[in-house]
N, C-alpha and C positions, 0 to 999 in steps of 0.2 A: 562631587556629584555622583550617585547611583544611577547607574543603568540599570532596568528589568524590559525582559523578554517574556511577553505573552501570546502563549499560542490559544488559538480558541479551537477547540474540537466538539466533534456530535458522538452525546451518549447515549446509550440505549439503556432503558430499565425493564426488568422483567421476571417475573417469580422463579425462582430459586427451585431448580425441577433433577435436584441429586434426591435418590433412594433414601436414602439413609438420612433425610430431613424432610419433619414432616409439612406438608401444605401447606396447614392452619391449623394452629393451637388456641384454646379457650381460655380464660381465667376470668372466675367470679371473684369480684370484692366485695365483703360486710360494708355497707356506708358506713353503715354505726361502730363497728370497731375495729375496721379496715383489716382484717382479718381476711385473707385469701386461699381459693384454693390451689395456687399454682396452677400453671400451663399443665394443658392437660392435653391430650392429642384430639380422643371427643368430647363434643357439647355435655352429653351425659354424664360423663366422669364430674364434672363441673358442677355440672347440675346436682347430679347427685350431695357433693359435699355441702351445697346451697343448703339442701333439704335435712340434712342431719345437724347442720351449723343454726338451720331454724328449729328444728325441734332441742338443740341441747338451751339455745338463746330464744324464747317464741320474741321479744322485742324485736327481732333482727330480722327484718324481714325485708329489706331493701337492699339489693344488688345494683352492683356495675358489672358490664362486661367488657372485655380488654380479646381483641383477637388478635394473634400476633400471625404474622406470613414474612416467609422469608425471601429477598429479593437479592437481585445481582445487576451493578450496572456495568456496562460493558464499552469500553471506546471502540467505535468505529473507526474504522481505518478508509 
């Protein structure tokens, strides 16, 4: 027979607030041929590549957005 010990603990979650990572990152995806701009740090960056990825493809005009934010969770003691 196994024994197991479970401890139960309270976690805190909360945005991830180092320098050197940023807040919130953007990334557009082509529906049509899933074709992305990568994490960008602004919306615009993003956007931007949207806009040139529509004018080299005019069919491709349908995006997804993806924001990514970085988190930490933290045990309480």
């Amino acid at each position: 027979m196994t024994r197991s010990v479970f401890r139960f603990a309270q976690w805190s979650i909360s945005q991830e607030k180092v320098a050197a990572v940023p807040q919130i990152t953007h990334e557009l995806e082509c529906v049509v041929c899933h074709d992305s701009s990568g994490p960008c740090r602004g919306f615009e960056t993003a956007r931007d590549w949207a806009f040139r990825h529509s004018g080299l493809n005019p069919s491709h005009t349908a995006y997804r957005e993806t924001a990514h934010r970085n988190w930490r969770a933290t045990l309480l003691e």
